[in-house]
C-alpha positions in Angstrom: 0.0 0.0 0.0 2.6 2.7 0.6 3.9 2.5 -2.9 0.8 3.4 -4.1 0.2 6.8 -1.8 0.9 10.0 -3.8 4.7 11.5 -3.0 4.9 14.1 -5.4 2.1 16.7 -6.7 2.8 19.3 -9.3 0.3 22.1 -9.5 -0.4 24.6 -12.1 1.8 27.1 -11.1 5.0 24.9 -11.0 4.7 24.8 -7.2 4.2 21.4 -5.9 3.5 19.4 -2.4 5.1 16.8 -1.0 4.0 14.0 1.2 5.9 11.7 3.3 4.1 8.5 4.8 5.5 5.9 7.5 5.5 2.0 6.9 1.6 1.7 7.7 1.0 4.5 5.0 0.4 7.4 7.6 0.9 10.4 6.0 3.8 11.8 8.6 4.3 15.1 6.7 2.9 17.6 3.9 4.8 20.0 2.4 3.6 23.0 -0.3 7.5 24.5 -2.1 7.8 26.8 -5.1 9.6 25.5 -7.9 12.3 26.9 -6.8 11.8 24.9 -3.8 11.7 27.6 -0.8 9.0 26.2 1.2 5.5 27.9 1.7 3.7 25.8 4.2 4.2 22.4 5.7 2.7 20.2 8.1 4.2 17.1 10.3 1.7 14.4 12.2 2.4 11.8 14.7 -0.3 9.1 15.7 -1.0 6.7 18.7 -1.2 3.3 18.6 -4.9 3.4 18.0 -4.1 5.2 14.1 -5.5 8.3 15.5 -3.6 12.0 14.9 -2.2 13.4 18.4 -1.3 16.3 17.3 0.1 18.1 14.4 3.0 21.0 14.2 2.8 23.3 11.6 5.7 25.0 9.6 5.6 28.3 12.0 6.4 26.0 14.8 2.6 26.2 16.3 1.0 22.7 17.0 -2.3 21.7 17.7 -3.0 18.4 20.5 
């Protein structure tokens, strides 16, 4: 299954996001970059043992529980 899950998304614009997934398939982080790769947003998630999201961090540093 995770060689299936989507690693690399080009949009439009030339921008593109990339995703980052564990060996269950969790996605573990998202990031959105310019083409010239400087990074506009990103996201990192970690999960308990029940598969759930605990909490997720955001590029600025800010999380959420």
């Amino acid at each position: 299954m995770p060689g299936s899950l989507v690693r690399k998304l080009t949009l439009p614009n030339t921008a593109y996001i990339t995703n980052n997934y564990d060996l269950m398939g969790r996605l573990t982080n998202t990031a959105l970059l310019t083409s010239g790769q400087s990074l506009l947003d990103s996201y990192a998630y970690a999960y308990d043992i029940a598969n759930e999201r605990t909490n997720v961090v955001r590029m600025d540093g800010s999380y959420v529980k």
